[in-house]
C-alpha positions, 0 to 999 in steps of 0.5 A, a space after each residue: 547475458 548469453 544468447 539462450 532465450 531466458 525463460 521467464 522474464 520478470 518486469 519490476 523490481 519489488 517485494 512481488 516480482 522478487 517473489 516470482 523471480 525467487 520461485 521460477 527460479 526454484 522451479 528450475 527455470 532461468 530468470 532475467 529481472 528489469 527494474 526501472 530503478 537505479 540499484 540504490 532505488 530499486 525495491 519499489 513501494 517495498 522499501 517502505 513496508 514494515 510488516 505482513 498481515 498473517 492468518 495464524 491458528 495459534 501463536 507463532 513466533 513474533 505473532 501472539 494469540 491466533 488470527 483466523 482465517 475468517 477473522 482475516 476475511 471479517 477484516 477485508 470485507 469491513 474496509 474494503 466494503 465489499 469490493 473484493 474477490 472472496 475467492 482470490 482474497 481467501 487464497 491470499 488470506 491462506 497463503 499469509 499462513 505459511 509463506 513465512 518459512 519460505 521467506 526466512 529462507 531467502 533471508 528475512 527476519 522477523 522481529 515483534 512490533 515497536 511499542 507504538 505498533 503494540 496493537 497488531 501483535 497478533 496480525 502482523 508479523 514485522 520485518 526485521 529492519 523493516 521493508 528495505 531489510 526484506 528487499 535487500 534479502 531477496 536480492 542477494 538470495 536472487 543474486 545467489 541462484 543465479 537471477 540474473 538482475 538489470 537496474 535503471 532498465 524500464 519497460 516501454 512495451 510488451 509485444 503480444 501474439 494474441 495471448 500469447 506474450 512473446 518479447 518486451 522493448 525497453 525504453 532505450 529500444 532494446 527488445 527483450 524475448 522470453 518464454 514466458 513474463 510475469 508483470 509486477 512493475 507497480 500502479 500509477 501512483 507516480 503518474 501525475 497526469 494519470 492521478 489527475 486524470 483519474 480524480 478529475 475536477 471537483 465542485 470547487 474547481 480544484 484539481 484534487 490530485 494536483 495535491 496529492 503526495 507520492 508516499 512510494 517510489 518515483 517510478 511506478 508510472 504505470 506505463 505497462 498498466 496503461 499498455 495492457 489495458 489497451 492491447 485489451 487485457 482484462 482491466 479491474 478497479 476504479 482508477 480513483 481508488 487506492 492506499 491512500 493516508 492523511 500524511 504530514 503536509 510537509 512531506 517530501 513529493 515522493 518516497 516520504 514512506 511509513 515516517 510521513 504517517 500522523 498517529 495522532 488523528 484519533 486523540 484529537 480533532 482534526 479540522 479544514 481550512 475552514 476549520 470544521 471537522 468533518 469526520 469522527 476521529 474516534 471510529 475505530 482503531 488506528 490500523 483499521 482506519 487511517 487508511 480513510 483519512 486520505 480520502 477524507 482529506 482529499 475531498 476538503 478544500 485545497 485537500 489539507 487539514 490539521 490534526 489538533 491534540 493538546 498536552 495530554 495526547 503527547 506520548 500515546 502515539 508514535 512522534 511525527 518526524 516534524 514537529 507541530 505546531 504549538 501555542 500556549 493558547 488556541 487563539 495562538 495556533 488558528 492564528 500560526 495555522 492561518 485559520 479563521 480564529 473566531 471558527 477555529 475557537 467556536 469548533 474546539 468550545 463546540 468539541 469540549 463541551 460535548 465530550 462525555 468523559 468516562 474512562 479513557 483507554 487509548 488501547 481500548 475502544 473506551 467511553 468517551 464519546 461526544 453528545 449531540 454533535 455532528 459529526 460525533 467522535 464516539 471513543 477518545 473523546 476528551 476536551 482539548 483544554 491543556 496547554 501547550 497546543 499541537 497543530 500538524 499539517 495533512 495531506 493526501 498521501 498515495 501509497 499504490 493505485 487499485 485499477 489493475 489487470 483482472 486474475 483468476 488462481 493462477 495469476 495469468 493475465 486474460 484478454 476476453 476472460 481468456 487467460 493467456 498461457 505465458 503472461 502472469 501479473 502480481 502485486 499492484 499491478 493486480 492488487 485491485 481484485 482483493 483491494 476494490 477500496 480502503 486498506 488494512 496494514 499489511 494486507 498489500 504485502 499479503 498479496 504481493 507474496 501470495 500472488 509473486 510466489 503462484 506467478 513465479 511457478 505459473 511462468 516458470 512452468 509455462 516456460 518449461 513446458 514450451 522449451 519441452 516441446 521445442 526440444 521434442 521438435 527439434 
């Protein structure tokens, strides 16, 4: 690195942060990139992606019919319940709208969706080669204008003037300065001690997130969250909040990604440990609601589950990468699965006997319904009654955390609602202003673009603009 101060610095190494690198570079400015990861890691949770979520007026390419900007908002405003920044949100709900051009440009492709994910055709659009493809792309395209990138380089601190950012020290005590920064460098989901922290202890005297998985990258530790947050940085979100899905219970403790997902919720039942069911499979489709089940099962004993089909789900959902557990009887799989038998048989007689089969259509939000039960499955609701028996086992699986630094349009980062002139953040780490709770696929992607791509101009320009005037006073 020569000794000429670079002028924006970009802490992180995903989708986000090479968004920013890629556009402060476009806009004439030099760039240093510090990723945590060893360089066969690095791409953070985007490694992991598989789509975008698009607002489109008319049919574009591997996207069918339209999905307007409204219908968009409709969706974030439903799962999130409210908990959202209409202003922010509507930004990056445009914005999904044309980065796509400027994405193939560096690289990315795009392809129609798998069978299994034929049901947001017309909402997402899909990377070829999915999230790692994407992060490979923009680090030659990075590579090739002059990016300059170090890999295995986590940041302990950010050194500040007031607002103002001035340097960074890395962990092995090297201090950094720059013009100006932007911070992408991910939540706190890899952060047990945070995680338990954050989701405390419950009436039964478990600590829930000891359970929890990590489904993304290891380093996302939140440290500079954490640091920012106490330098007085204005914070947003709850800390308990985040993308949290029912994954397979055997999955790996991190980086399990989009293969740890069971599909198979809303064709069946899914029980506790005391074999109840507590919450309707049936609510809606897939990708609008299995971003709740992490939650639900969190909040179950010893925070597992079991997702229970029998033989006529099989094919209508994406395979799980383990196999489940199967029996030709159901007293068989309570008895494999350890579940008290006489309550495990008594909930599935309970299930079949209220289901009100009409015409099933998995596609379809369809008719079939249960009748006086408590809680109700009010659509794919048939008897489970064939053999063989499928089990598989649930946990809580954390994608990203929604706590995260407060932003207005221009991504700077703001201490006392003041927005410092050199200091930008996007994707998780300020996700939480569009994402207060829940999830709808693709959306993070969404926002770590929006938000990479207006960070990288924003410092690119601050950074500009103060060698300008130190030239003018030279």
């Amino acid at each position: 690195m020569s000794d000429e101060e670079v002028d924006v610095l970009v802490i992180g190494g995903g989708n986000a942060a090479l968004c920013a690198a890629l556009m402060a570079r476009e806009a004439g400015a030099s760039v240093l990139l510090l990723e945590a990861a060893p360089k066969a890691w690095r791409g953070g949770n985007s490694q992991h992606t598989r789509n975008l979520r698009c607002m489109h007026d008319a049919p574009q390419d591997v996207l069918v019919e339209a999905y307007t900007e409204e219908e968009y908002w409709q969706d974030l405003l439903k799962v999130t319940g409210g908990l959202t920044d209409e202003h922010l949100a509507r930004l990056v709900i445009r914005a999904s709208s044309n980065c796509r051009d400027w994405m193939r440009r560096h690289g990315v492709h795009f392809q129609p969706p798998l069978s299994g994910a034929l049901h947001v055709a017309r909402t997402n659009a899909f990377f070829m080669g999915g999230g790692k493809a994407l992060v490979n792309a923009y680090y030659r395209s990075a590579e090739r204008l002059g990016v300059q990138i170090r890999y295995e380089t986590p940041v302990a601190s950010v050194e500040l003037d007031g607002e103002r950012f001035t340097a960074v020290h890395t962990e092995a005590g090297e201090r950094i300065t720059a013009r100006s920064c932007v911070l992408a460098a991910g939540g706190f989901e890899s952060n047990r001690a945070w995680l338990r922290e954050a989701w405390g202890q419950n009436e039964r005297g478990e600590w829930p997130a000891d359970n929890f998985l990590i489904r993304g990258t290891r380093f996302n530790q939140g440290v500079l969250l954490r640091q920012m947050i106490k330098a007085g940085a204005d914070a947003i979100g709850d800390p308990s909040q985040g993308h949290m899905v029912a994954i397979d219970a055997r999955a790996p403790l991190f980086d399990g990604g989009i293969c740890t997902r069971i599909d198979c919720v809303s064709l069946g039942v899914v029980v506790n440990r005391e074999a109840r069911r507590f919450y309707d499979e049936g609510e809606d489709f897939w990708p609008k609601r299995y971003a709740i089940w992490g939650r639900l099962v969190a909040q179950q004993p010893a925070q597992v589950a079991y997702s229970i089909i029998d033989q006529k789900a099989v094919g209508r959902f994406m395979p799980p990468v383990f196999p489940g557990t199967t029996a030709d009887t159901l007293q068989g799989l309570a008895q494999q699965l350890g579940l008290d038998e006489p309550g495990f048989l008594r909930t599935i007689a309970d299930y079949n006997a209220a289901c009100r089969v009409g015409r099933f259509d998995h596609t379809a939000l369809d008719d079939c319904h249960t009748e006086g039960l408590a809680p109700a499955k009010t659509h794919w609701a048939r008897p489970i009654d064939t053999a063989p028996f499928y089990a598989y086992p649930l946990r809580p699986g954390i994608t990203f955390t929604y706590l995260g630094l407060k932003v207005d349009d221009t991504a700077a980062v703001r201490f006392g609602g003041q927005p410092s002139p050199n200091l930008f953040v996007a994707g998780e780490m300020m996700a939480g202003n569009v994402l207060g709770k829940g999830y709808t696929a693709g959306v993070g992607m969404s926002i770590g673009t929006a938000f990479g791509r207006i960070a990288g101009t924003q410092a690119a320009a601050a950074a500009l603009k103060q060698k300008e005037s130190q030239h003018a006073n030279a």
